[in-house]
N, CA, C and O atoms as a DFTB+ gen file, in Angstrom:
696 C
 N C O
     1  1     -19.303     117.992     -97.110
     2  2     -20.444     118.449     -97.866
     3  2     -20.791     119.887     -97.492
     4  3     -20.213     120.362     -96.515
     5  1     -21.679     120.640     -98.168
     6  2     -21.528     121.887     -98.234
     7  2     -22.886     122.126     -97.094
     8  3     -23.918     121.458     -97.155
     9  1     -22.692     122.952     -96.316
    10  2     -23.863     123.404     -95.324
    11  2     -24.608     124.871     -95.726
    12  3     -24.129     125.908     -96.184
    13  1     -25.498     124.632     -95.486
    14  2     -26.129     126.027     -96.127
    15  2     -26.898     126.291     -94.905
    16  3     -27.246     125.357     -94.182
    17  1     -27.262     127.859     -94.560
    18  2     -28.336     128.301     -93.746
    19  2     -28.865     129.882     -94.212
    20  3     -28.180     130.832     -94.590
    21  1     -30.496     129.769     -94.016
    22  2     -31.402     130.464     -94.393
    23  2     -31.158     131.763     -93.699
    24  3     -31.589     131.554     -92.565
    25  1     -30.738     132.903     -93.739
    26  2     -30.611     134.311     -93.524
    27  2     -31.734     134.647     -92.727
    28  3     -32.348     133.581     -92.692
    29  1     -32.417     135.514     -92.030
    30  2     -33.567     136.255     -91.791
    31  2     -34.395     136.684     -92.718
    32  3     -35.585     136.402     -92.863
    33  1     -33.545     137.560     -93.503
    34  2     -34.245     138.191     -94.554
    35  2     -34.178     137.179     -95.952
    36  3     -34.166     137.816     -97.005
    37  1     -34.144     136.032     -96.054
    38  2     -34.148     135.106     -96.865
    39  2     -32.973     134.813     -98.010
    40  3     -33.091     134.304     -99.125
    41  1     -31.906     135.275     -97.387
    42  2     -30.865     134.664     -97.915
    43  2     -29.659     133.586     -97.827
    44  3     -29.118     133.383     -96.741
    45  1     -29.314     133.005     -98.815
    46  2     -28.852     131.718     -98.124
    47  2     -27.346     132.193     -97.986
    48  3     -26.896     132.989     -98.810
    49  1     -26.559     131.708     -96.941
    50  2     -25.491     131.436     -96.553
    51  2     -24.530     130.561     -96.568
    52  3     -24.918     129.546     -95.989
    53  1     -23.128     130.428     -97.070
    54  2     -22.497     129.339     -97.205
    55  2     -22.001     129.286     -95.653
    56  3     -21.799     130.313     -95.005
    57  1     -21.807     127.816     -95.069
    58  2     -21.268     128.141     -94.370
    59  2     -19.728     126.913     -94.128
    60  3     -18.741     127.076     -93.411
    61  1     -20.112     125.640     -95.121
    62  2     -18.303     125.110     -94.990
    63  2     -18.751     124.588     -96.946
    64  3     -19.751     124.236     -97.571
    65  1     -17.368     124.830     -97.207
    66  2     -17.465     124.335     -98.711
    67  2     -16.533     123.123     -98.816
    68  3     -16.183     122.928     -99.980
    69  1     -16.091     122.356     -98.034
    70  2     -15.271     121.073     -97.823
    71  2     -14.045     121.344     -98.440
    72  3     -13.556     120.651     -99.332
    73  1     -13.493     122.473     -97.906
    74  2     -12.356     122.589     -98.384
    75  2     -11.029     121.735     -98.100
    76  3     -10.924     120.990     -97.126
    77  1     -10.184     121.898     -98.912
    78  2      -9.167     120.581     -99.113
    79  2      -9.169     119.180     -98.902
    80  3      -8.222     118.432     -98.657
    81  1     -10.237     118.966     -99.020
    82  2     -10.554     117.408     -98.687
    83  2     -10.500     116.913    -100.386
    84  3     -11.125     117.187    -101.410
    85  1      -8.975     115.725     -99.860
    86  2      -8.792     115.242    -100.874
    87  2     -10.189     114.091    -101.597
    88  3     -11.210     113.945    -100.926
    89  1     -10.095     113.616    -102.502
    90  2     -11.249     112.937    -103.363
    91  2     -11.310     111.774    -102.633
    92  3     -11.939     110.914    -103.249
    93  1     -10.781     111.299    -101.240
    94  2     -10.843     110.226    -101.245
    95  2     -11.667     110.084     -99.622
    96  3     -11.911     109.045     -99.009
    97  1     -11.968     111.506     -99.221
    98  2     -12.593     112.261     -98.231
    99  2     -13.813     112.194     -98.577
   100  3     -13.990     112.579     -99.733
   101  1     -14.947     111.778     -97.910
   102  2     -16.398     112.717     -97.926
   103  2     -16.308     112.438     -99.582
   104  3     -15.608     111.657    -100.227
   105  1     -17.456     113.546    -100.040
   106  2     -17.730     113.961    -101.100
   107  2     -16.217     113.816    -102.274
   108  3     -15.097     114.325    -102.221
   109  1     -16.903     112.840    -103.302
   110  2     -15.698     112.734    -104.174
   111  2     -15.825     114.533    -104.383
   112  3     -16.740     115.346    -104.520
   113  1     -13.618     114.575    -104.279
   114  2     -13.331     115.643    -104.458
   115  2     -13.630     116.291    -103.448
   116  3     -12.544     116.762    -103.109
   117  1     -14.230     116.567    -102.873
   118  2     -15.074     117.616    -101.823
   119  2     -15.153     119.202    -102.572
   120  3     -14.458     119.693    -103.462
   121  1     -16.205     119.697    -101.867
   122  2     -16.431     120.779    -101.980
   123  2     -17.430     120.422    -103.423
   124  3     -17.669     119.265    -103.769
   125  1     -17.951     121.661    -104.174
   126  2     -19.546     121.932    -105.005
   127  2     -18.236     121.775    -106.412
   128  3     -17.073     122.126    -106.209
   129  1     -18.600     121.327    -107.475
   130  2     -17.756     121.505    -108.506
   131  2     -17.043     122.765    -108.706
   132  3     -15.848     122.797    -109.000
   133  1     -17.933     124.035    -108.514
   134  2     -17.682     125.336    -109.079
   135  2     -16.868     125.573    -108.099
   136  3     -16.283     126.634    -108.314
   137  1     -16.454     124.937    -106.816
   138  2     -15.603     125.282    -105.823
   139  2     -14.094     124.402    -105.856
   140  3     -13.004     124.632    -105.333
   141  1     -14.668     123.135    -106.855
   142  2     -12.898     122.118    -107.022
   143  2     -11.996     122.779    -107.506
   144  3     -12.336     123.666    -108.288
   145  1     -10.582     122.593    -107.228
   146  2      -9.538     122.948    -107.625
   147  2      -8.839     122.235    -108.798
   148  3      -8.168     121.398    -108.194
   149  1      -8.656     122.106    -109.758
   150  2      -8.197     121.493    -111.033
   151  2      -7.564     120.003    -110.524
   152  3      -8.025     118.932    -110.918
   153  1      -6.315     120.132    -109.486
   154  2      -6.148     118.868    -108.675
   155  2      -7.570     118.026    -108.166
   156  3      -7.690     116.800    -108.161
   157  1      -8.620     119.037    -107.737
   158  2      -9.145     118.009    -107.207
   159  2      -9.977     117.347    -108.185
   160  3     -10.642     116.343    -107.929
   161  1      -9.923     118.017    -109.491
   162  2     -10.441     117.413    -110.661
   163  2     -10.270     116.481    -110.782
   164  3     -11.146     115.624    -110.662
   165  1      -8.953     116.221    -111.100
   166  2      -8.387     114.872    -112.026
   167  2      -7.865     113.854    -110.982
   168  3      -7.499     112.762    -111.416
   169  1      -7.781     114.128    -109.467
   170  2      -7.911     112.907    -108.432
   171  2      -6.200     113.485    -108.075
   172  3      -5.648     112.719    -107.285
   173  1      -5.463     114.471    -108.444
   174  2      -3.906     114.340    -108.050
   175  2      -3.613     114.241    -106.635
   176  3      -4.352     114.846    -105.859
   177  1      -2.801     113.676    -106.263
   178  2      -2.284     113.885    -104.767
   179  2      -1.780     115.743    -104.434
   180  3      -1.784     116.676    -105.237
   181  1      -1.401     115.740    -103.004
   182  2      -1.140     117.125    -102.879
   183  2      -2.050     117.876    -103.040
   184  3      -1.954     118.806    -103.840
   185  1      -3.706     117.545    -101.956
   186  2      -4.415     118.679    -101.903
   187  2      -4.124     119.201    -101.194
   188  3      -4.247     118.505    -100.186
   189  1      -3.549     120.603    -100.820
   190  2      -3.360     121.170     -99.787
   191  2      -3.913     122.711     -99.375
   192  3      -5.107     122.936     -99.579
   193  1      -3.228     123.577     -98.908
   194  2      -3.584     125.381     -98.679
   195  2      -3.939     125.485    -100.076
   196  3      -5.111     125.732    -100.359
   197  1      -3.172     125.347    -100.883
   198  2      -3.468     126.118    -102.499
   199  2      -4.772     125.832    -102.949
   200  3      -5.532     126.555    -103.594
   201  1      -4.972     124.429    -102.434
   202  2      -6.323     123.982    -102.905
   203  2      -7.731     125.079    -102.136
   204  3      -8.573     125.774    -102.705
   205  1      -7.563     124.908    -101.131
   206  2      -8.186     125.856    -100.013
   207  2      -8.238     127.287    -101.104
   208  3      -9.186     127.753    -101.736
   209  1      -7.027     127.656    -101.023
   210  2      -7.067     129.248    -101.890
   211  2      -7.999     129.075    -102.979
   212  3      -8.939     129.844    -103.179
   213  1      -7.726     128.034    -103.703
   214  2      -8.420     128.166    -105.157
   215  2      -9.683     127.750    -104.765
   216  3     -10.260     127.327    -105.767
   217  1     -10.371     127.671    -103.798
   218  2     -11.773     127.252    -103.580
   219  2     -12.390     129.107    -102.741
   220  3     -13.536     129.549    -102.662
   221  1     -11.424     129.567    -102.396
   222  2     -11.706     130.493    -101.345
   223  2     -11.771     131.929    -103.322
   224  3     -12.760     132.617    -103.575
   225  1     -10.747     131.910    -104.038
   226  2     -11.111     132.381    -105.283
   227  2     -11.645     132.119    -105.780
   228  3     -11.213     132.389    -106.900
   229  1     -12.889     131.466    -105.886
   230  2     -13.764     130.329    -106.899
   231  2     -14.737     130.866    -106.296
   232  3     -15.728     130.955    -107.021
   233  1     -14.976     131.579    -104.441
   234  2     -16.428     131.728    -103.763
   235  2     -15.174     133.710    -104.173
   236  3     -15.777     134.065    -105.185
   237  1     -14.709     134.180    -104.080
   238  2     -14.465     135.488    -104.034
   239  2     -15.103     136.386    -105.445
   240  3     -15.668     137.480    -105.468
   241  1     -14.617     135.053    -107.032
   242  2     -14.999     135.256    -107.799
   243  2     -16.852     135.132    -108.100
   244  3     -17.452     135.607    -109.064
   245  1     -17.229     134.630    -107.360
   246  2     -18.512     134.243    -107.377
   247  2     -19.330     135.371    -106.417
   248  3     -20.522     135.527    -106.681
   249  1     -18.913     135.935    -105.632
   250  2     -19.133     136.960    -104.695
   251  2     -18.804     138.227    -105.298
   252  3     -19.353     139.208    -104.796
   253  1     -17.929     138.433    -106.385
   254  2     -17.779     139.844    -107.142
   255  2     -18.846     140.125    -108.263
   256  3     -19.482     141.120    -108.611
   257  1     -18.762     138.806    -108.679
   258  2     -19.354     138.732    -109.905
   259  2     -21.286     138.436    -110.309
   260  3     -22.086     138.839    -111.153
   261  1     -21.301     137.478    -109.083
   262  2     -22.800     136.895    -109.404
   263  2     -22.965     135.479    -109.809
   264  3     -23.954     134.748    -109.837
   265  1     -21.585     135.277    -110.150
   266  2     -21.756     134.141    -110.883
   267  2     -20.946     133.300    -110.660
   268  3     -20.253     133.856    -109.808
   269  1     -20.323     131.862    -110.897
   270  2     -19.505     130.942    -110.581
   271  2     -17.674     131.370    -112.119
   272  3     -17.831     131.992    -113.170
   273  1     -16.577     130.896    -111.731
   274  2     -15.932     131.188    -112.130
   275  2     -16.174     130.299    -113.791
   276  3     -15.790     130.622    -114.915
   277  1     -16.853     129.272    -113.381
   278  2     -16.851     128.171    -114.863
   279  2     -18.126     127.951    -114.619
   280  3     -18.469     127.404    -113.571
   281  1     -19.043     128.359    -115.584
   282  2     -20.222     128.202    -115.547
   283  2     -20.484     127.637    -116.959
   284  3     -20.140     128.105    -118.044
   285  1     -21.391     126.172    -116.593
   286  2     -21.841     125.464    -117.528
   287  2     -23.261     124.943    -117.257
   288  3     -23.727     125.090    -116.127
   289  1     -23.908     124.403    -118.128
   290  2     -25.207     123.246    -117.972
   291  2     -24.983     122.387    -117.247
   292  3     -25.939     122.205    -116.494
   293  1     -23.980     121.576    -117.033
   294  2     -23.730     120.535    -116.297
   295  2     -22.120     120.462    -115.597
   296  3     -21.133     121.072    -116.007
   297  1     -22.215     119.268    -114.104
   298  2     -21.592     119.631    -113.789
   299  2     -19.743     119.130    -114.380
   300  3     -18.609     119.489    -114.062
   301  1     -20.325     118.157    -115.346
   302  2     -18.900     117.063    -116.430
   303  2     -18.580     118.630    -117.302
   304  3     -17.369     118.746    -117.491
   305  1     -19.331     119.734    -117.814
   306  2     -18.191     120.520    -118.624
   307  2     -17.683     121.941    -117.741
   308  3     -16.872     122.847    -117.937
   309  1     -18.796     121.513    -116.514
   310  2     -17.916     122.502    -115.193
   311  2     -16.250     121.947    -115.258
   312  3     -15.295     122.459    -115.840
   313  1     -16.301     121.069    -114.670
   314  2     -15.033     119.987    -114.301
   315  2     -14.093     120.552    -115.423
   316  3     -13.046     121.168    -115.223
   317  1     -14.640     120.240    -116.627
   318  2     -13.571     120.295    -117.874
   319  2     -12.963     121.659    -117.955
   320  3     -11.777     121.915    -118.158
   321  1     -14.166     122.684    -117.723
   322  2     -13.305     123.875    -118.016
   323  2     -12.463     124.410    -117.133
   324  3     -11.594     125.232    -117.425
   325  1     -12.689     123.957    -115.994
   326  2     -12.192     124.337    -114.218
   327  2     -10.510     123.335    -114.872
   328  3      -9.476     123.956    -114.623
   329  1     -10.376     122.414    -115.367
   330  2      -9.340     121.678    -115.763
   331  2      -8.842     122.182    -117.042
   332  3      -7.625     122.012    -117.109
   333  1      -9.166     122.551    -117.728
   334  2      -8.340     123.136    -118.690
   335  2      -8.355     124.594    -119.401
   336  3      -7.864     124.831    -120.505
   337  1      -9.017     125.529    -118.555
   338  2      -9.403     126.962    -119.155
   339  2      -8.727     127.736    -118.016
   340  3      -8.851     127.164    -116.933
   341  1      -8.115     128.769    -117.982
   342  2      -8.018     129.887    -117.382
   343  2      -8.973     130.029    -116.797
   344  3      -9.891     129.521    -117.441
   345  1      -9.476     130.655    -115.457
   346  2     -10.754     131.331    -115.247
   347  2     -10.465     132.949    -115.748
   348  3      -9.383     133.535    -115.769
   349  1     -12.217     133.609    -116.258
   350  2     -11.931     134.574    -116.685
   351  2     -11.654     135.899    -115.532
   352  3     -11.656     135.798    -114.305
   353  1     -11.460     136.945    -116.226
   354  2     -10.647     138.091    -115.336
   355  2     -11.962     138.472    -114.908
   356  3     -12.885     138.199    -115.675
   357  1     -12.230     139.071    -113.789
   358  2     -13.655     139.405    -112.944
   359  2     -13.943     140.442    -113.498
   360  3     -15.130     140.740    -113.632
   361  1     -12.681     141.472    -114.082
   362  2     -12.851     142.291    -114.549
   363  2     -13.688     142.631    -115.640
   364  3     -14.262     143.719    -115.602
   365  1     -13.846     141.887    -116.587
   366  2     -13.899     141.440    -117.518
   367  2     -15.916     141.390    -117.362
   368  3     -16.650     141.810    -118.256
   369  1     -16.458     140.743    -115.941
   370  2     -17.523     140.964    -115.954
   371  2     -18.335     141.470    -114.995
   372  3     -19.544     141.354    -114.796
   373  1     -16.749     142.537    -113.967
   374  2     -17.352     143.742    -113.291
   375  2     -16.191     144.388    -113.300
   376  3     -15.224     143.955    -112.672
   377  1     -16.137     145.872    -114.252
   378  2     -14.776     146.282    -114.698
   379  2     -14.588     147.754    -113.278
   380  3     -13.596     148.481    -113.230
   381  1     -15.507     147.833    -112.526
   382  2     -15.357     148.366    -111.256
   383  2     -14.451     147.542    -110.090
   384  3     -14.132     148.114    -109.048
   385  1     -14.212     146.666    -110.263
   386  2     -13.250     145.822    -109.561
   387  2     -12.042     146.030    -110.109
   388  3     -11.535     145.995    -111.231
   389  1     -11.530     146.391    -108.337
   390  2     -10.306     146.847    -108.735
   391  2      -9.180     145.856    -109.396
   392  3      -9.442     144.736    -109.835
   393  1      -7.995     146.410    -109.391
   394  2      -6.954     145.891    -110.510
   395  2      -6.437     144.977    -109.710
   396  3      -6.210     143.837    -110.118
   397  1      -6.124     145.460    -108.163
   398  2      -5.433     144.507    -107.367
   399  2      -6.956     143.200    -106.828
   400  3      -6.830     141.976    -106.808
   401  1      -7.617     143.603    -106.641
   402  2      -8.515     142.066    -106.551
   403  2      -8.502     141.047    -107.608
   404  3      -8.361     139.828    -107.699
   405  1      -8.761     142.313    -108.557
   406  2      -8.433     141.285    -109.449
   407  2      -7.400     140.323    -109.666
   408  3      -7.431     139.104    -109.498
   409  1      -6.567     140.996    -110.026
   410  2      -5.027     139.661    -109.480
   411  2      -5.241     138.849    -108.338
   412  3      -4.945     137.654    -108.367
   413  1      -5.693     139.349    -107.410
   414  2      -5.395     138.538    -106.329
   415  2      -6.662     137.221    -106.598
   416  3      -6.561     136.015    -106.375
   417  1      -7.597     137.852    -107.043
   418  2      -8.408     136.256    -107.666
   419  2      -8.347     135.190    -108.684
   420  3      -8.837     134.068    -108.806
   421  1      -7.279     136.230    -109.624
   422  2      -6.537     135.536    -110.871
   423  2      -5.632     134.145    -110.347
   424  3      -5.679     132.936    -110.570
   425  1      -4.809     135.053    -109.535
   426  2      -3.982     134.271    -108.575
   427  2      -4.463     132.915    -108.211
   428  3      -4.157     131.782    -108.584
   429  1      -5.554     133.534    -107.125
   430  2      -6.014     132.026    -106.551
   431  2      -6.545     130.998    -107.163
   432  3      -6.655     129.813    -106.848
   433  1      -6.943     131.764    -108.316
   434  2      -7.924     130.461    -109.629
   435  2      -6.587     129.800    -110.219
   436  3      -6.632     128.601    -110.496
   437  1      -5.631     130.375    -110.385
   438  2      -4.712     129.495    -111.353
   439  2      -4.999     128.047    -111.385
   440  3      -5.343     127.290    -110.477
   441  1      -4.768     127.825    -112.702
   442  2      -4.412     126.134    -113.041
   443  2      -3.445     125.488    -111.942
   444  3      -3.740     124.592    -111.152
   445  1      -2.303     126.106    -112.066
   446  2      -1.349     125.656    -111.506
   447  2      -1.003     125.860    -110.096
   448  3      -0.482     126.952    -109.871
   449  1      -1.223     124.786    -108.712
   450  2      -0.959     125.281    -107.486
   451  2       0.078     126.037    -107.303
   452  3       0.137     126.733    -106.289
   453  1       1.078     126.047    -108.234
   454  2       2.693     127.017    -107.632
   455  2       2.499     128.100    -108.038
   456  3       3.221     129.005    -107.619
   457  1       1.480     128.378    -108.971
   458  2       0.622     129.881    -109.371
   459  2       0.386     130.772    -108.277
   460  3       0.530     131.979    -108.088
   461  1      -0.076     129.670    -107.533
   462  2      -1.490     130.194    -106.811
   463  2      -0.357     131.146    -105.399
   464  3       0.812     131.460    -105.623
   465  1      -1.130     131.451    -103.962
   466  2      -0.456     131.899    -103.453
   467  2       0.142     130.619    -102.264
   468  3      -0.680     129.728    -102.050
   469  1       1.254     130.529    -101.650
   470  2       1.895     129.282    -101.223
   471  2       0.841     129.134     -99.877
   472  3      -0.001     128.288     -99.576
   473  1       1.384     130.551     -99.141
   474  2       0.426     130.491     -97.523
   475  2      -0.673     130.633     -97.321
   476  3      -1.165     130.935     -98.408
   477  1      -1.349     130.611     -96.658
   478  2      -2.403     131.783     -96.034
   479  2      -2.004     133.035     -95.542
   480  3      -2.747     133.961     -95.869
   481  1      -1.322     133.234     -95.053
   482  2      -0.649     134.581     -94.610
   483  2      -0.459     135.345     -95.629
   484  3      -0.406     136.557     -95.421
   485  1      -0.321     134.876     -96.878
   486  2      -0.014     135.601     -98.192
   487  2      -1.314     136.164     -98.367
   488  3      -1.556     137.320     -98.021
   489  1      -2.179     135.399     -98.894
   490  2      -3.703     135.872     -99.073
   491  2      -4.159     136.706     -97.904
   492  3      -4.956     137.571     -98.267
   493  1      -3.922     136.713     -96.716
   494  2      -4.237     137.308     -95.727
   495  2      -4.032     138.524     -95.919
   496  3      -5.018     139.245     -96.076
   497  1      -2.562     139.159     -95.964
   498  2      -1.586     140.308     -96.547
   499  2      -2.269     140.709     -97.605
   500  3      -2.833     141.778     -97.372
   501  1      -2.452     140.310     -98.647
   502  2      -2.433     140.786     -99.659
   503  2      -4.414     141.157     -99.368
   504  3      -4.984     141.701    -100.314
   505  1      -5.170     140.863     -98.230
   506  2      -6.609     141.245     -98.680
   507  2      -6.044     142.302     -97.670
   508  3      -6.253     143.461     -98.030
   509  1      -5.360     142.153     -96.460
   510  2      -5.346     143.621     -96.272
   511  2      -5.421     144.716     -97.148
   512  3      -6.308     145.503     -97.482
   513  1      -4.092     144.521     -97.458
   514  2      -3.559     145.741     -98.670
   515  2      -5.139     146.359     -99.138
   516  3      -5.719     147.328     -98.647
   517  1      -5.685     145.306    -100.427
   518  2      -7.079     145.669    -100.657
   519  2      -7.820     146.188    -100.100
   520  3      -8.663     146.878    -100.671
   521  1      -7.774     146.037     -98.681
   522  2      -8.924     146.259     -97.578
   523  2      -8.464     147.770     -97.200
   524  3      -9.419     148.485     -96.897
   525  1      -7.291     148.349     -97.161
   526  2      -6.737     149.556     -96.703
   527  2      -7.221     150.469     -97.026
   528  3      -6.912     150.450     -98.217
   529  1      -7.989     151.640     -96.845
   530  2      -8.267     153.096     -97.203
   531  2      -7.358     153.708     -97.628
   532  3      -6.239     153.842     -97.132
   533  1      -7.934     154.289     -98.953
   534  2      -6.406     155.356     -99.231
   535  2      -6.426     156.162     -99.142
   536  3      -7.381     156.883     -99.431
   537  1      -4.909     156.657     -98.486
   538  2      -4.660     157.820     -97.856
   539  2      -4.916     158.946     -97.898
   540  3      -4.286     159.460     -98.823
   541  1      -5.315     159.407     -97.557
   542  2      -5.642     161.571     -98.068
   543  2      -4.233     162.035     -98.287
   544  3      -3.112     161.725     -97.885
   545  1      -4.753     162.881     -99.071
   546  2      -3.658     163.600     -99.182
   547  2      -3.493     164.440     -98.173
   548  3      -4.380     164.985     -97.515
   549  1      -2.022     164.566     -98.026
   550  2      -1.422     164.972     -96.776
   551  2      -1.388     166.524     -96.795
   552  3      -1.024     167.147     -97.792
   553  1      -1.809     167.151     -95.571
   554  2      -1.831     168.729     -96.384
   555  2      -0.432     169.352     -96.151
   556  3       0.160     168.830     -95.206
   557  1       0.031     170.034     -96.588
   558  2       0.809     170.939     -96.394
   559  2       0.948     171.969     -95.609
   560  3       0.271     172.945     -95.285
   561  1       2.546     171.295     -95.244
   562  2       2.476     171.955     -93.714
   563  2       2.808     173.495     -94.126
   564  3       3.365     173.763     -95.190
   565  1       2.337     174.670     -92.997
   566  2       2.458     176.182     -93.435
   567  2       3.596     175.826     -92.364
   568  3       3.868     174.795     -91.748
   569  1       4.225     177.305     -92.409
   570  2       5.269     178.288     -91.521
   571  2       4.840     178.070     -90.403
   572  3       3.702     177.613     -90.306
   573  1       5.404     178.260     -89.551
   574  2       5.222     177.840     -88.173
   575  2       5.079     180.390     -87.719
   576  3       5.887     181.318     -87.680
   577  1       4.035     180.272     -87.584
   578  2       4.184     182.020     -87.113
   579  2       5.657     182.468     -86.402
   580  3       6.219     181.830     -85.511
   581  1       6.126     183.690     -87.002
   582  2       6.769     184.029     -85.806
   583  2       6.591     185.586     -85.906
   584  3       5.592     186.302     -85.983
   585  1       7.554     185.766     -85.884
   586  2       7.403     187.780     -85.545
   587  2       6.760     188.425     -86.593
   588  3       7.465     188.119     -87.554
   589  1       5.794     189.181     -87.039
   590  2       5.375     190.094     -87.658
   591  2       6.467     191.203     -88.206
   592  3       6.742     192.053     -87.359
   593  1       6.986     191.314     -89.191
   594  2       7.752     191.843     -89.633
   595  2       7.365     193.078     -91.127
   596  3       7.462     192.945     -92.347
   597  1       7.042     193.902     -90.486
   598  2       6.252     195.196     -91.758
   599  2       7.350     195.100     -92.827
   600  3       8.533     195.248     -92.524
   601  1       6.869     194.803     -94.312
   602  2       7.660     195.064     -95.084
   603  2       7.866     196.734     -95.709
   604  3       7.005     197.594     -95.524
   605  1       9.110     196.982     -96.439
   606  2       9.498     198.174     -96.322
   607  2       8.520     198.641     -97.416
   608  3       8.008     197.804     -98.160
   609  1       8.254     199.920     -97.531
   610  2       6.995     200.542     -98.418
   611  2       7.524     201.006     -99.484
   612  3       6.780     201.554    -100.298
   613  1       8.963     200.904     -99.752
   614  2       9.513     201.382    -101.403
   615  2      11.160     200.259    -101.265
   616  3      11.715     199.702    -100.318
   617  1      11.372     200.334    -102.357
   618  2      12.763     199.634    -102.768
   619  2      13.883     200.787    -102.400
   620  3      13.749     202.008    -102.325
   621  1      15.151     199.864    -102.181
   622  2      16.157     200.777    -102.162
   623  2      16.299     202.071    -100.929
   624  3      15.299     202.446    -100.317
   625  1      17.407     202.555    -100.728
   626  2      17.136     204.188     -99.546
   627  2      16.335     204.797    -100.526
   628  3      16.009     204.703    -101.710
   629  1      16.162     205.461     -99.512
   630  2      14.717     206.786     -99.773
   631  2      15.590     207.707     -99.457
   632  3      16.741     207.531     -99.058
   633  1      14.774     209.157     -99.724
   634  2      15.019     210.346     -99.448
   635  2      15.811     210.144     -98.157
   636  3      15.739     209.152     -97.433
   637  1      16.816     211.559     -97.912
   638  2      16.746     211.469     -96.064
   639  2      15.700     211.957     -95.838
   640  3      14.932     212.569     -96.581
   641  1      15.598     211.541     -94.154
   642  2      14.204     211.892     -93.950
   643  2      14.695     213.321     -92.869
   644  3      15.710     213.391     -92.177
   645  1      13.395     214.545     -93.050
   646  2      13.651     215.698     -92.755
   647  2      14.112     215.521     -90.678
   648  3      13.433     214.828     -89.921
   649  1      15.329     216.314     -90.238
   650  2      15.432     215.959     -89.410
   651  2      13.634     216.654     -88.090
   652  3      12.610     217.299     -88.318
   653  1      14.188     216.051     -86.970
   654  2      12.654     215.936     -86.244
   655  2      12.589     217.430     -85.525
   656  3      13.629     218.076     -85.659
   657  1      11.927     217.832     -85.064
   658  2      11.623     219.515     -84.454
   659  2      12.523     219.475     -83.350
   660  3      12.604     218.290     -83.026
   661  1      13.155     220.090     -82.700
   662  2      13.556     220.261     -81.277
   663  2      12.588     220.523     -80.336
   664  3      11.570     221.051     -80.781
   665  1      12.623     220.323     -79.282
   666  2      11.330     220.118     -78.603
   667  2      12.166     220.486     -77.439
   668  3      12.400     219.555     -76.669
   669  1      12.779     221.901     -77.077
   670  2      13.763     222.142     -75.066
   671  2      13.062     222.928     -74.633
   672  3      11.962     222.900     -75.186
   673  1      13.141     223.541     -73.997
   674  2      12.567     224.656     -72.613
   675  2      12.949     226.167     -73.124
   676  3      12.389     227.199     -72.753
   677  1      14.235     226.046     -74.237
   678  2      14.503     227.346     -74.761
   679  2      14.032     227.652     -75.985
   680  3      14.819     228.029     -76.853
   681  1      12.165     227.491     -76.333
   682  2      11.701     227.896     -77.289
   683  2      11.634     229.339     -77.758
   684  3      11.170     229.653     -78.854
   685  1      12.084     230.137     -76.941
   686  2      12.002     231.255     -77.308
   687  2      11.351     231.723     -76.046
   688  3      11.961     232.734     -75.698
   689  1      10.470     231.473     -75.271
   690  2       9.810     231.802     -73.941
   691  2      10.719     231.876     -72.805
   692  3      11.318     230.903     -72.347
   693  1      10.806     233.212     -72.317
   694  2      11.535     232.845     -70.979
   695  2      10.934     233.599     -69.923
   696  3      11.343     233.477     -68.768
């Protein structure tokens, strides 16, 4: 069954959603409807990780969005649509979410457990990725200094240049 606790500042907290507990566990099905996995809908054997995932995308989608992935009046056309609808793209009703969360919540909602992702380590990986800062751009590396080298002040030889004064002891003075 689902545990809840009161925040400080008055917000509530999930803190277990009975994940993978097959229907024959606790709470038929376990976990809040908006949190069952399509298996745990219809009673199938083989609740397992996937099930977990698709409950852990069901609170991710609900945490992007505001809202539950299948939202109905009651909880018999929750069930139905969680069993036979796609859940919708998050995008769809927060288009600031990125492209890769998005998949990666598409993912975990699938109908189909072989959809979904197999491990935990997968989902793990893949929220890194999401979680990663992206990179700056890298600056460009300059010249490394070396000798100061005056470039020449005209193209091509120049004039000759006039030869230099003599400068001996036999200027003419003796």
């Amino acid at each position: 069954p689902d545990k809840a606790r009161v925040g400080g500042d008055g917000t509530v907290k999930r803190g277990e959603c009975g994940l993978g507990n097959p229907p024959s566990v606790g709470a038929p099905g376990g976990g809040t409807p908006d949190d069952r996995a399509p298996e745990q809908v219809t009673g199938q054997e083989g609740v397992d990780a996937r099930t977990d995932g698709d409950a852990l995308g069901a609170t991710l989608f609900h945490r992007l969005t505001g809202r539950p992935p299948f939202a109905a009046s009651n909880v018999k056309d929750v069930m139905l649509a969680r069993r036979s609808q796609p859940a919708p793209d998050v995008r769809a009703i927060k288009p600031e979410i990125s492209p890769r969360t998005a998949a990666l919540v598409a993912r975990l909602l699938a109908r189909e457990p072989r959809n979904r992702c197999q491990l935990p380590q997968e989902v793990l990986d893949e929220i890194a990725v999401i979680l990663e800062p992206p990179s700056a751009p890298q600056p460009v590396p300059r010249p490394a200094p070396g000798p100061r080298v005056r470039p020449p002040s005209h193209r091509g030889p120049g004039p000759p240049r006039p030869p230099a004064p003599r400068r001996d002891s036999e200027d003419g003075k003796a």
